[in-house]
C-alpha positions as CSV (number, residue, x, y, z in Angstrom):
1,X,117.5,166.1,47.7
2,X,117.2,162.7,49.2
3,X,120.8,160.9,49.7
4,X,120.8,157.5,47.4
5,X,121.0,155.6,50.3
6,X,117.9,157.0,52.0
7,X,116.2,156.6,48.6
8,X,117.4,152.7,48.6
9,X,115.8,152.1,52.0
10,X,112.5,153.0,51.0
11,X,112.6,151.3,48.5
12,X,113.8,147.9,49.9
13,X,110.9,148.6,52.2
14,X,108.2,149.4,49.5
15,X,108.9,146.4,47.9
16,X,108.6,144.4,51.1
17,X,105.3,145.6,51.5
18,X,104.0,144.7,48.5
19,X,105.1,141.5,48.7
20,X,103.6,140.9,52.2
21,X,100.2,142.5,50.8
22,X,100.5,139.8,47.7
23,X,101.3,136.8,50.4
24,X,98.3,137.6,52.1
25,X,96.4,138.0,49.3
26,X,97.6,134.9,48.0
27,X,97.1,133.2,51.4
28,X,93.3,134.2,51.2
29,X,93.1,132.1,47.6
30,X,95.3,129.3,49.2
31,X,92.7,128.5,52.2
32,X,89.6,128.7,49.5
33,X,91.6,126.1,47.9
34,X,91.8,124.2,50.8
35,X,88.2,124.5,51.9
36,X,86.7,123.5,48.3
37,X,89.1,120.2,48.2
38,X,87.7,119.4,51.5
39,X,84.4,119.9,50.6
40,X,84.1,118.8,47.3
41,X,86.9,116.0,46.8
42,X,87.1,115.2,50.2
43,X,90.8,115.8,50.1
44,X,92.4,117.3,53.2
45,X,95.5,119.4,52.6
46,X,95.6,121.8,55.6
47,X,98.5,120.8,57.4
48,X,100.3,118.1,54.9
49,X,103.3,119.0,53.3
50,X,100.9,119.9,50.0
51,X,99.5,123.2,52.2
52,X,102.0,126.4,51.1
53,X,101.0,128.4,53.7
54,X,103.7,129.2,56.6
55,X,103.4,130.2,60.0
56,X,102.6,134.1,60.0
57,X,105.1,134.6,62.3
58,X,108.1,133.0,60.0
59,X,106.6,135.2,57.3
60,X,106.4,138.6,59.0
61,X,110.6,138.5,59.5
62,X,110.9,137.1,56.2
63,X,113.1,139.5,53.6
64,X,112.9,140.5,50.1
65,X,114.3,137.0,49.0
66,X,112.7,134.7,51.1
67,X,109.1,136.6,50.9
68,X,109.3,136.2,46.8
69,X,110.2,132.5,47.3
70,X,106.9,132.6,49.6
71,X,104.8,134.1,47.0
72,X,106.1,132.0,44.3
73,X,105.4,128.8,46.0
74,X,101.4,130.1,46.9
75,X,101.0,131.3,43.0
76,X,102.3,127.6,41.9
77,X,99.9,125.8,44.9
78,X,96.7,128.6,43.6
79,X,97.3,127.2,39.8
80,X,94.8,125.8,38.1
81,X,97.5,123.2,37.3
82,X,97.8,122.1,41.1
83,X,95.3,119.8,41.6
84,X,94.2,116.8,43.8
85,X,93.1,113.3,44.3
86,X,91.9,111.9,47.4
87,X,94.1,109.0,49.0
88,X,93.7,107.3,52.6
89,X,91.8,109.4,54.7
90,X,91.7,112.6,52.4
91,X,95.7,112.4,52.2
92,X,96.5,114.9,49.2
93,X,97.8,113.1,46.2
94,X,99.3,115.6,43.4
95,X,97.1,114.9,40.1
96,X,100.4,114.8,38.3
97,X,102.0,112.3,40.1
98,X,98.9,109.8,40.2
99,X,98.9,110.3,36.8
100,X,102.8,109.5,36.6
101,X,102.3,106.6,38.8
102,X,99.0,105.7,36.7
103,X,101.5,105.5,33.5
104,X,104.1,103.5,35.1
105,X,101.1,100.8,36.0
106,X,99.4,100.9,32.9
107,X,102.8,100.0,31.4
108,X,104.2,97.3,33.4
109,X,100.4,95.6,32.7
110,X,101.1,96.2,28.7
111,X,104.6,94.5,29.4
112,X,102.7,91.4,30.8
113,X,100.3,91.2,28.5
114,X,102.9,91.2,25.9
115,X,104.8,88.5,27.7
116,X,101.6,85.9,27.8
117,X,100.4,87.2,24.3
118,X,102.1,84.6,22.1
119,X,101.4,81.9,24.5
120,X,98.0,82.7,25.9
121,X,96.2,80.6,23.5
122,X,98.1,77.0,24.6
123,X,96.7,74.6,26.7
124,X,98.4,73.4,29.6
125,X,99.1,69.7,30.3
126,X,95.5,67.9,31.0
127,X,94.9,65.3,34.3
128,X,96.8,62.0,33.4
129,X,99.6,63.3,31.8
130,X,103.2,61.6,32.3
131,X,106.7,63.4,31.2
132,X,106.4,60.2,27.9
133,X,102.7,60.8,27.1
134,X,101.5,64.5,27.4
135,X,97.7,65.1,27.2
136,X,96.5,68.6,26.2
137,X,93.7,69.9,28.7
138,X,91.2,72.2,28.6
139,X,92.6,75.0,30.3
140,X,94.7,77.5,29.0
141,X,97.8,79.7,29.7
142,X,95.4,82.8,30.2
143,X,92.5,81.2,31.8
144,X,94.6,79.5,34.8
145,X,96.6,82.6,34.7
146,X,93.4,85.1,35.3
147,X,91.9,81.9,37.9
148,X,95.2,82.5,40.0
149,X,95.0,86.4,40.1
150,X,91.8,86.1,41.4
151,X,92.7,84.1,44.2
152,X,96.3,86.4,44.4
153,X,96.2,89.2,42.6
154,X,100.1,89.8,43.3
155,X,101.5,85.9,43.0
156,X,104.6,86.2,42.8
157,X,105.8,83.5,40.2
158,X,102.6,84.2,37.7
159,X,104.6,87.3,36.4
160,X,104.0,90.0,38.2
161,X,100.9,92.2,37.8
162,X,100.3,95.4,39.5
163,X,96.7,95.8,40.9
164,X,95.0,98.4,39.2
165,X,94.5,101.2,42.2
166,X,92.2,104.2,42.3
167,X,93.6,107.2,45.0
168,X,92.3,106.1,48.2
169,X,94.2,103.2,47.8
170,X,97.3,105.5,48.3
171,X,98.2,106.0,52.0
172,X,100.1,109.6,50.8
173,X,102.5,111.4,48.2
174,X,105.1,109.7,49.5
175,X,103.9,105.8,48.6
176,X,102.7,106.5,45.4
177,X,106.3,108.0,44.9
178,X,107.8,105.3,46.0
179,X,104.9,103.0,43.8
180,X,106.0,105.2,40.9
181,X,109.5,104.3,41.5
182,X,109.0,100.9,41.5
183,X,107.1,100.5,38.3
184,X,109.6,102.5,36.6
185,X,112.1,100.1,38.0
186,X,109.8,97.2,36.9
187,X,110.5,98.1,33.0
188,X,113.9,98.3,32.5
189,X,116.2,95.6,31.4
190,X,118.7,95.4,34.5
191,X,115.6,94.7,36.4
192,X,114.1,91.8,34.5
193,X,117.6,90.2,34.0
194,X,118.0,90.2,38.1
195,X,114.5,89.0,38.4
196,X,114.9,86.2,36.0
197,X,118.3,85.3,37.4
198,X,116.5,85.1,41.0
199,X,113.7,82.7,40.0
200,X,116.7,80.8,38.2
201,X,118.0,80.2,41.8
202,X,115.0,79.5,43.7
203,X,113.6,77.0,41.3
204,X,116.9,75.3,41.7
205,X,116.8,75.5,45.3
206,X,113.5,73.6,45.1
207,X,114.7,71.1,42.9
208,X,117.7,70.2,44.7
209,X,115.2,68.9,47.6
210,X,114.4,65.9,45.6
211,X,118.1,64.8,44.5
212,X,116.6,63.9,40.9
213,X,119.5,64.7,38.6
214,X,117.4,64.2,35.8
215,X,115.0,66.8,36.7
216,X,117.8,68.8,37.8
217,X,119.6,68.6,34.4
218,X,116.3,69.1,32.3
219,X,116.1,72.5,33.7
220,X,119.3,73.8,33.7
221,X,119.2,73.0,29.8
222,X,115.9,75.4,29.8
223,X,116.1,78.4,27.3
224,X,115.0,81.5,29.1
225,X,111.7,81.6,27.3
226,X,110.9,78.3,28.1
227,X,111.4,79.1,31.3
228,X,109.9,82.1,31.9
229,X,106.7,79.9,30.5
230,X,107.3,77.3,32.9
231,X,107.6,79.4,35.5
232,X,105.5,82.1,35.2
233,X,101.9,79.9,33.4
234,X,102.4,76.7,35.2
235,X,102.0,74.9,38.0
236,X,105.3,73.3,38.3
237,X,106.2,75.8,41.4
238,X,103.1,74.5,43.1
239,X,104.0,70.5,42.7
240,X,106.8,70.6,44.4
241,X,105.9,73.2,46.7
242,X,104.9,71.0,49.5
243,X,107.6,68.4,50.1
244,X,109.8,71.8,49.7
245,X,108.1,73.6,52.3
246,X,108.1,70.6,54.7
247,X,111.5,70.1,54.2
248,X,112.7,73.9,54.9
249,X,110.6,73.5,58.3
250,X,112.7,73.0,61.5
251,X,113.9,69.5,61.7
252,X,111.3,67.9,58.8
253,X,112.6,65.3,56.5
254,X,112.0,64.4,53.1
255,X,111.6,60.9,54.6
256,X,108.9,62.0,56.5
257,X,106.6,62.1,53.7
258,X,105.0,59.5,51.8
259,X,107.3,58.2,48.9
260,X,103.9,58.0,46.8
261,X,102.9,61.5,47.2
262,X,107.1,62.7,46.5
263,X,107.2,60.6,42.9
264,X,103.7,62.1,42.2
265,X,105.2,65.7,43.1
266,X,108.1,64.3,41.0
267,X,106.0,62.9,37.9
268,X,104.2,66.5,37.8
269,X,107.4,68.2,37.4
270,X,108.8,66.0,34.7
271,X,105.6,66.1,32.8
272,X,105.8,70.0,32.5
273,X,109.3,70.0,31.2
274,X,108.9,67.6,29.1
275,X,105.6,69.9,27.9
276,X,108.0,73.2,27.9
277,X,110.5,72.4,26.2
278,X,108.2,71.3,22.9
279,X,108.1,75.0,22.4
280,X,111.1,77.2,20.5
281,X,111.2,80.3,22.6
């Protein structure tokens, strides 16, 4: 009769060897894998943290435990779940999380449009306005806004807009991660609050250059609304964007500037305020 222990041994090793016989086995369907990403997709996963297989070695002193976490992670890569896209240079993208990331971009666009959608429709100030006598133009909210994003599709004071990216835009898994991350970060409220707080500041920053306390007081009284509008569908940023930028240089002066071109910089400011504020958002 065969003592338990002796018994338990074989055993142990019977089981080992089946497992080694399914790794290799599974290995075999792993590298076909491989071969018709390459070849089909373009996608190169031999090598890249996507590839399950190990160094034979490793695997040959692995035990019971370790070779079952082996053959678990080759049966998960050899689904027909586990699939592809092609990034940067082949780089193996997980379906899954491009269509994760995918999600997070189509929702931060649907959280734009919904920003601009009750104001889309207005035209903006026309040529020859003044802050007392406002002329409607011909351009609208969404027509300058789309013009810009042409030019720069990620401006950032037009309200930010994700570019709309296909996988070999994506330099690895790791970026579109972190891309993921970001989007997701994008939508919540925390977020938006620290975002609007920020543009708060540095429109105040810019202000401050021309020591107009009028100007300065008209938009501290700004709701949020109308200044998100003003903000993020006008030009205001941009008309005072060059005496502010000449001013932040190493040793400029606002005196250095032609007083005409300042009060115009000025005049364009008002003028938008004075527009803005018209509206009860």
């Amino acid at each position: 009769m065969r003592a338990p222990f002796a018994s338990h041994m074989v055993s142990r090793k019977n089981r080992l060897n089946e497992l080694r016989e399914q790794a290799a086995t599974l290995e075999s369907r792993a590298a076909r894998k491989i071969s018709r990403n390459k070849s089909t997709k373009g996608v190169i996963i031999d090598g890249t943290p996507s590839d399950p297989r190990r160094n034979p070695a490793k695997v040959g002193r692995y035990n019971t435990r370790q070779l079952e976490s082996y053959v678990k992670s080759l049966q998960t890569f050899n689904s027909r779940s586990t699939q592809f896209e092609a990034g940067v240079r082949g780089a193996p993208l997980p379906r899954q999380q491009w269509q994760k990331y995918k999600a997070g971009e189509n929702a931060v666009r649907a959280q734009a449009a919904k920003v601009m959608e009750p104001v889309q429709d207005v035209r903006l100030p026309g040529p020859g306005s003044t802050p007392k006598n406002i002329r409607e133009g011909d351009e609208t909210i969404a027509q300058r806004a789309a013009k810009i994003r042409g030019k720069h599709p990620t401006v950032t004071n037009q309200g930010y807009l994700p570019p709309e990216r296909q996988p070999k835009n994506i330099k690895d898994a790791d970026s579109l991660a972190k891309l993921t991350k970001a989007n997701a970060k994008r939508m919540t409220k925390t977020f938006q609050a620290k975002e609007h707080k920020r543009a708060r500041e540095e429109l105040k920053q810019m202000v401050a250059v021309f020591q107009d306390d009028v100007l300065t007081n008209n938009i501290a009284s700004l709701t949020k609304g109308q200044f998100d509008m003003l903000w993020n569908f006008t030009k205001f940023a941009d008309a005072l964007s060059l005496t502010y930028h000449h001013i932040q240089s190493k040793g400029k002066r606002k005196q250095d500037l032609p007083q005409e071109m300042i009060d115009n910089q000025v005049n364009q400011a008002k003028t938008l305020v004075e527009w803005v504020k018209k509206f009860k958002i």
